[in-house]
ChimeraX commands (.cxc) that place a marker at each C-alpha (Angstrom):
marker #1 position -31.70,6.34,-10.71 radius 0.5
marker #1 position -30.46,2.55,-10.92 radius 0.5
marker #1 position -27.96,1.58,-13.26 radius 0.5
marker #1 position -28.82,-1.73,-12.89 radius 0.5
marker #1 position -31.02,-4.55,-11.46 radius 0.5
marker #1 position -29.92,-6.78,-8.92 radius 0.5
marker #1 position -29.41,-10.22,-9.71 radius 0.5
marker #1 position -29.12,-12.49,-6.44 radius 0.5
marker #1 position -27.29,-15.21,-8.69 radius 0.5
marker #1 position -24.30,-12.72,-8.95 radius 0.5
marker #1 position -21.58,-10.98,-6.87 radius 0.5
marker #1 position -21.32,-7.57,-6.79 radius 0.5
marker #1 position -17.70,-5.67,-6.05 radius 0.5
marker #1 position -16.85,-2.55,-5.58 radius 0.5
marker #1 position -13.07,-1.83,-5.10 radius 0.5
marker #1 position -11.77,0.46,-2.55 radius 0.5
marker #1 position -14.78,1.44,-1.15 radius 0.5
marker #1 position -13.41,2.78,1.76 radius 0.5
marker #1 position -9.38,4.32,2.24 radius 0.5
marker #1 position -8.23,1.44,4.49 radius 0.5
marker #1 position -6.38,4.21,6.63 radius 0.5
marker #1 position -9.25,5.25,8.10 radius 0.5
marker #1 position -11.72,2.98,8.55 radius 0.5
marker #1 position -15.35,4.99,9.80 radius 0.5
marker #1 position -17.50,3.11,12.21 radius 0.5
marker #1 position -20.09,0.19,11.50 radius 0.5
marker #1 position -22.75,2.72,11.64 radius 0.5
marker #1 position -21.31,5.70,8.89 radius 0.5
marker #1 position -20.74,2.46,7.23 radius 0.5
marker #1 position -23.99,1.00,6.78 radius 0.5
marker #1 position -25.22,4.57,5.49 radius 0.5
marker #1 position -22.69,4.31,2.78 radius 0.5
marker #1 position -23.87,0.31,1.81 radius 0.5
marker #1 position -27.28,1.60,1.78 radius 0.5
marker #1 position -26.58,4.76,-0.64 radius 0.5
marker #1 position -24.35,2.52,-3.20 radius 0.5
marker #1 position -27.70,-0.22,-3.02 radius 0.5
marker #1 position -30.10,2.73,-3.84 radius 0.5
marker #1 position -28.01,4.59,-6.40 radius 0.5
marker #1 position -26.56,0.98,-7.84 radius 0.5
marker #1 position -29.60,-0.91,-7.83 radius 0.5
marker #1 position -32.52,1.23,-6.37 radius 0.5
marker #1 position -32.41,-1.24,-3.30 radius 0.5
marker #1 position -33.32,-0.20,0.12 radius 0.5
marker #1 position -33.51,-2.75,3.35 radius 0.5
marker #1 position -33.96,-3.73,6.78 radius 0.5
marker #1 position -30.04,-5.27,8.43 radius 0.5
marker #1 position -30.68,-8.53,10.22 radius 0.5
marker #1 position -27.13,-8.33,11.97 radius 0.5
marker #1 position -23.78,-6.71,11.46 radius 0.5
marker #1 position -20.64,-8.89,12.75 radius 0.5
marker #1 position -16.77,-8.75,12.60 radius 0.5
marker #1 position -15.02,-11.58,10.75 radius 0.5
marker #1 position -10.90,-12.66,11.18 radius 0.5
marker #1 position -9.69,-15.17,8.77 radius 0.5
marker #1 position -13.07,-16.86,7.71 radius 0.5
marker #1 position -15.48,-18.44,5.13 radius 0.5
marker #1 position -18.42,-16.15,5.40 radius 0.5
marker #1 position -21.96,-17.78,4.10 radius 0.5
marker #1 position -24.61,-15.63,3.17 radius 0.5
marker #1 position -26.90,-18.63,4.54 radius 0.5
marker #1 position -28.73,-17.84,1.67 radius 0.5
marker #1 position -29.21,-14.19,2.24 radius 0.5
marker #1 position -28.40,-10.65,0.68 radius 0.5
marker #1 position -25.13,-9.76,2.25 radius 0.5
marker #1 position -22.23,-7.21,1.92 radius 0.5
marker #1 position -18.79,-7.22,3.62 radius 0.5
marker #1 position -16.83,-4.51,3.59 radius 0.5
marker #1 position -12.65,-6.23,3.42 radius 0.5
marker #1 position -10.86,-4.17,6.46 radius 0.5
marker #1 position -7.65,-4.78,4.36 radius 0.5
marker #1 position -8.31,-3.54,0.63 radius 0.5
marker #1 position -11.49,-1.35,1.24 radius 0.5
marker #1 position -13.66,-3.24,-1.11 radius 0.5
marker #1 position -17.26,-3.69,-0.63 radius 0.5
marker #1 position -18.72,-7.23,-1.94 radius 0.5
marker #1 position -22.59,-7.81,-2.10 radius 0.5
marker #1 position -23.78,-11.37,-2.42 radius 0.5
marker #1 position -26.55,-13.83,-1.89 radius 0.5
marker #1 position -26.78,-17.53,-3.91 radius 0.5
marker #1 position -24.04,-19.33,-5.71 radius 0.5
marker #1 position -24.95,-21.74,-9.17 radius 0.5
marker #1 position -23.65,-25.08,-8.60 radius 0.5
marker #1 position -23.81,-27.32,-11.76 radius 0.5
marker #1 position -25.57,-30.44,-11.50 radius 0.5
marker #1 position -25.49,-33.54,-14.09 radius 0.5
marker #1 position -29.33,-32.51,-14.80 radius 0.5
marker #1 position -29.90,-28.77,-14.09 radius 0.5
marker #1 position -28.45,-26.58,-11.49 radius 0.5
marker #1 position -28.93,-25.89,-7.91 radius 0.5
marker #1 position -28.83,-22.67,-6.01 radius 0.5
marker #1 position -26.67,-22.76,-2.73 radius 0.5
marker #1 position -25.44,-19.86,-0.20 radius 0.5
marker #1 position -22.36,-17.96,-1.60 radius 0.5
marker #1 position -19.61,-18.23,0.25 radius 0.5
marker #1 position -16.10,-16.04,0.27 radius 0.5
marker #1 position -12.99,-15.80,2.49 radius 0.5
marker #1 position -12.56,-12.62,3.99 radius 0.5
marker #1 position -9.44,-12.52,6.41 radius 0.5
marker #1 position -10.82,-9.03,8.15 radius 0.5
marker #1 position -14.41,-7.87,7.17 radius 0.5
marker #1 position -17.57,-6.46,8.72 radius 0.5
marker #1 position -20.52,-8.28,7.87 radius 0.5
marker #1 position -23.65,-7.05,6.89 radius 0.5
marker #1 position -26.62,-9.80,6.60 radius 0.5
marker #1 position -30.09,-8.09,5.26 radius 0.5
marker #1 position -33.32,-9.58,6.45 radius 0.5
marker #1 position -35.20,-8.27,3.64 radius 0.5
marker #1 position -34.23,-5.88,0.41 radius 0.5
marker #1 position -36.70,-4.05,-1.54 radius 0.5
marker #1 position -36.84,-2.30,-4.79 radius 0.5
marker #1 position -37.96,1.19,-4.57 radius 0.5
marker #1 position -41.00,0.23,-6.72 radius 0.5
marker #1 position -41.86,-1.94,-3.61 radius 0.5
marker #1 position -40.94,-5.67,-4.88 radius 0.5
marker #1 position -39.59,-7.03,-1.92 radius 0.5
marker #1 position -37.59,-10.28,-1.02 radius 0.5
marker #1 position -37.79,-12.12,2.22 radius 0.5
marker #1 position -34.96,-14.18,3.57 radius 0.5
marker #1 position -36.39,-16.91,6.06 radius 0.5
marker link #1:1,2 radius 0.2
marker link #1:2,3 radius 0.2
marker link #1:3,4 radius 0.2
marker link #1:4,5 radius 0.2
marker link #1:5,6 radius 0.2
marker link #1:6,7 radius 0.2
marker link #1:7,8 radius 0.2
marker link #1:8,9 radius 0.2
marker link #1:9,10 radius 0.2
marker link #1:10,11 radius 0.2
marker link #1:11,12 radius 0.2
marker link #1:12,13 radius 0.2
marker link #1:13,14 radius 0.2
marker link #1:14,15 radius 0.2
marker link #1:15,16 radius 0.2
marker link #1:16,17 radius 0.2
marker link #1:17,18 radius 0.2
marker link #1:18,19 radius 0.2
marker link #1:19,20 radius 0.2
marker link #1:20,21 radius 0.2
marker link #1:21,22 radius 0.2
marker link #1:22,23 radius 0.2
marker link #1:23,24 radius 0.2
marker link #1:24,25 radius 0.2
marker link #1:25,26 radius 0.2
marker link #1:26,27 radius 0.2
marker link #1:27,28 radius 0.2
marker link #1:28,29 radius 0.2
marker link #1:29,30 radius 0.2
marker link #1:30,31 radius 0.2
marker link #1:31,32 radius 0.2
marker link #1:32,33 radius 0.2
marker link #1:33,34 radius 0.2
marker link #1:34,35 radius 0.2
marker link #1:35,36 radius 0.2
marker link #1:36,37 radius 0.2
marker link #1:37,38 radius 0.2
marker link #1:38,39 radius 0.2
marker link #1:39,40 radius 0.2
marker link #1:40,41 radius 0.2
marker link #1:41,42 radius 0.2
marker link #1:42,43 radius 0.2
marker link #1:43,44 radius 0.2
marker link #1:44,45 radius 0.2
marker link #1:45,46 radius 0.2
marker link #1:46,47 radius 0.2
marker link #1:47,48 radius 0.2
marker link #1:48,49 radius 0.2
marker link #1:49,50 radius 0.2
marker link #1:50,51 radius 0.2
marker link #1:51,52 radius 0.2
marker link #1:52,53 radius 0.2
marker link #1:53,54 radius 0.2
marker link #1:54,55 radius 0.2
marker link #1:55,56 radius 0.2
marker link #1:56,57 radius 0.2
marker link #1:57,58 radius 0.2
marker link #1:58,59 radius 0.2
marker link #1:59,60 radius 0.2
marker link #1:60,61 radius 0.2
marker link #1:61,62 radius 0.2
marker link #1:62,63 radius 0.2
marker link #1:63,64 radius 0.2
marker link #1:64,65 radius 0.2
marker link #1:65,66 radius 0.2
marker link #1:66,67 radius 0.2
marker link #1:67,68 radius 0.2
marker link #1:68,69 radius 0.2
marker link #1:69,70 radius 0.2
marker link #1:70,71 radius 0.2
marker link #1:71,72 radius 0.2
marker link #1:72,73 radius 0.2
marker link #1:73,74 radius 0.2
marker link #1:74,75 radius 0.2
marker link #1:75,76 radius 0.2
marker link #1:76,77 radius 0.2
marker link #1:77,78 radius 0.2
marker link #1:78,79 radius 0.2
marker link #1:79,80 radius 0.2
marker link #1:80,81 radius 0.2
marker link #1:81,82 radius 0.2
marker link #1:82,83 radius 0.2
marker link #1:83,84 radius 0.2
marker link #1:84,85 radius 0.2
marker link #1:85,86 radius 0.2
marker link #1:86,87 radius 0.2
marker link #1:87,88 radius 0.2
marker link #1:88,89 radius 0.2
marker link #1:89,90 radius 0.2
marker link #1:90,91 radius 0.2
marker link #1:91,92 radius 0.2
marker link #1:92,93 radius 0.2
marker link #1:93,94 radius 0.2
marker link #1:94,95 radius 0.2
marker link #1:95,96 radius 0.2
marker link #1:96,97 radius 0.2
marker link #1:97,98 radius 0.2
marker link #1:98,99 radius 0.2
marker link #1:99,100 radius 0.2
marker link #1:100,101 radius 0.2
marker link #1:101,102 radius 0.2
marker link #1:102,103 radius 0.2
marker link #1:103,104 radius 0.2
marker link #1:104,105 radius 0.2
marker link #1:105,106 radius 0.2
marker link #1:106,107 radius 0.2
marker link #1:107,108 radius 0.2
marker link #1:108,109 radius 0.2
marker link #1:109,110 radius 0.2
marker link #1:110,111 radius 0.2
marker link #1:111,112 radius 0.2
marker link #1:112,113 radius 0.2
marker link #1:113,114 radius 0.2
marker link #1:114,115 radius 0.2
marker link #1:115,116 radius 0.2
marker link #1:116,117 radius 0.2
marker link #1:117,118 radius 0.2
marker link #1:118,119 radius 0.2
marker link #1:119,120 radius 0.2
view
Protein backbone atom coordinates (compact mmCIF):
# COMPACT_ATOMS: atom_id res chain seq x y z
CA UNK A 1 0.00 0.00 0.00
CA UNK A 2 0.97 3.79 -0.81
CA UNK A 3 2.33 5.90 1.72
CA UNK A 4 1.61 8.70 -0.15
CA UNK A 5 0.09 10.46 -3.22
CA UNK A 6 2.06 11.85 -5.84
CA UNK A 7 2.13 15.39 -6.28
CA UNK A 8 3.64 16.43 -9.82
CA UNK A 9 4.38 20.02 -8.27
CA UNK A 10 7.07 18.30 -6.03
CA UNK A 11 10.43 16.44 -6.18
CA UNK A 12 10.77 13.29 -4.88
CA UNK A 13 14.44 11.89 -3.49
CA UNK A 14 15.47 8.99 -2.42
CA UNK A 15 19.15 8.79 -1.21
CA UNK A 16 21.40 6.03 -2.06
CA UNK A 17 19.21 4.14 -3.96
CA UNK A 18 21.65 2.15 -5.45
CA UNK A 19 25.57 1.23 -3.83
CA UNK A 20 27.45 3.33 -6.44
CA UNK A 21 30.06 0.35 -6.56
CA UNK A 22 28.02 -1.59 -8.45
CA UNK A 23 25.88 -0.06 -10.57
CA UNK A 24 23.08 -2.95 -12.19
CA UNK A 25 22.01 -2.37 -15.72
CA UNK A 26 19.29 0.13 -17.14
CA UNK A 27 16.96 -2.70 -17.26
CA UNK A 28 17.26 -4.29 -13.27
CA UNK A 29 17.07 -0.63 -12.87
CA UNK A 30 13.86 0.33 -14.20
CA UNK A 31 12.31 -2.75 -12.19
CA UNK A 32 13.55 -1.17 -9.07
CA UNK A 33 12.00 2.66 -10.17
CA UNK A 34 8.88 0.91 -10.88
CA UNK A 35 8.64 -1.08 -7.37
CA UNK A 36 9.63 2.24 -5.23
CA UNK A 37 6.56 4.14 -7.61
CA UNK A 38 4.10 1.29 -6.66
CA UNK A 39 5.05 0.79 -3.03
CA UNK A 40 5.74 4.86 -2.64
CA UNK A 41 2.90 6.09 -4.44
CA UNK A 42 0.85 3.13 -5.93
CA UNK A 43 2.10 4.40 -9.44
CA UNK A 44 2.64 2.13 -12.30
CA UNK A 45 3.69 3.37 -16.09
CA UNK A 46 4.60 3.04 -19.55
CA UNK A 47 8.82 4.56 -20.13
CA UNK A 48 8.87 6.87 -23.13
CA UNK A 49 12.83 6.68 -23.27
CA UNK A 50 15.73 5.92 -21.02
CA UNK A 51 19.08 8.03 -21.82
CA UNK A 52 22.58 8.59 -20.26
CA UNK A 53 23.39 12.14 -19.12
CA UNK A 54 27.32 13.68 -18.41
CA UNK A 55 27.44 17.03 -16.87
CA UNK A 56 23.87 18.38 -17.81
CA UNK A 57 20.61 20.32 -17.07
CA UNK A 58 18.06 17.61 -17.49
CA UNK A 59 14.27 18.96 -18.26
CA UNK A 60 11.50 16.84 -17.60
CA UNK A 61 9.88 18.77 -20.72
CA UNK A 62 7.08 18.71 -18.63
CA UNK A 63 6.95 15.05 -17.91
CA UNK A 64 7.15 12.44 -14.95
CA UNK A 65 10.79 11.63 -14.79
CA UNK A 66 13.39 9.87 -12.51
CA UNK A 67 17.22 9.88 -12.74
CA UNK A 68 19.06 7.70 -10.98
CA UNK A 69 22.80 10.05 -10.00
CA UNK A 70 25.68 7.42 -11.17
CA UNK A 71 27.79 9.23 -8.45
CA UNK A 72 25.74 9.24 -5.05
CA UNK A 73 23.11 6.47 -5.87
CA UNK A 74 20.15 8.65 -5.36
CA UNK A 75 17.02 8.30 -7.22
CA UNK A 76 15.08 11.78 -7.96
CA UNK A 77 11.45 11.72 -9.43
CA UNK A 78 10.16 14.93 -10.92
CA UNK A 79 7.77 16.56 -13.29
CA UNK A 80 6.67 20.63 -13.04
CA UNK A 81 8.45 23.36 -11.20
CA UNK A 82 6.19 26.61 -9.48
CA UNK A 83 7.53 29.73 -10.76
CA UNK A 84 6.09 32.85 -8.96
CA UNK A 85 4.51 35.36 -10.99
CA UNK A 86 3.50 39.11 -9.92
CA UNK A 87 -0.29 37.76 -10.29
CA UNK A 88 -0.45 33.96 -9.70
CA UNK A 89 1.95 31.30 -10.57
CA UNK A 90 2.94 29.37 -13.54
CA UNK A 91 3.86 25.75 -13.92
CA UNK A 92 7.13 25.09 -15.98
CA UNK A 93 9.32 21.76 -16.61
CA UNK A 94 11.64 20.99 -13.59
CA UNK A 95 14.89 21.08 -14.30
CA UNK A 96 18.17 19.62 -12.23
CA UNK A 97 21.91 19.18 -12.92
CA UNK A 98 22.96 15.79 -12.85
CA UNK A 99 26.79 15.41 -13.76
CA UNK A 100 26.28 11.36 -14.43
CA UNK A 101 22.63 10.01 -14.44
CA UNK A 102 20.36 7.66 -16.36
CA UNK A 103 17.28 9.13 -17.38
CA UNK A 104 14.05 7.80 -17.20
CA UNK A 105 11.15 9.94 -19.05
CA UNK A 106 7.47 8.23 -18.51
CA UNK A 107 4.93 8.68 -21.24
CA UNK A 108 2.12 8.09 -19.02
CA UNK A 109 1.80 7.14 -15.01
CA UNK A 110 -1.20 5.69 -13.54
CA UNK A 111 -2.58 5.14 -10.16
CA UNK A 112 -3.44 1.65 -9.43
CA UNK A 113 -7.10 2.75 -9.05
CA UNK A 114 -6.72 3.57 -12.82
CA UNK A 115 -6.45 7.61 -12.82
CA UNK A 116 -4.07 8.09 -15.37
CA UNK A 117 -1.95 11.13 -16.66
CA UNK A 118 -0.90 11.71 -20.18
CA UNK A 119 2.19 13.63 -21.10
CA UNK A 120 1.80 15.08 -24.77
Amino acid sequence: MSSQLINLRNSYKFPQYIDIKSIPNKNALEAGIRSVMLKEFSLTGEIDSIEEVSNSIVSSDGKFTSAVCLDTGDLHLFAIDVETKEHGFILIPKEMYFSNAIVYRWKTIEEIDNVKFEFY
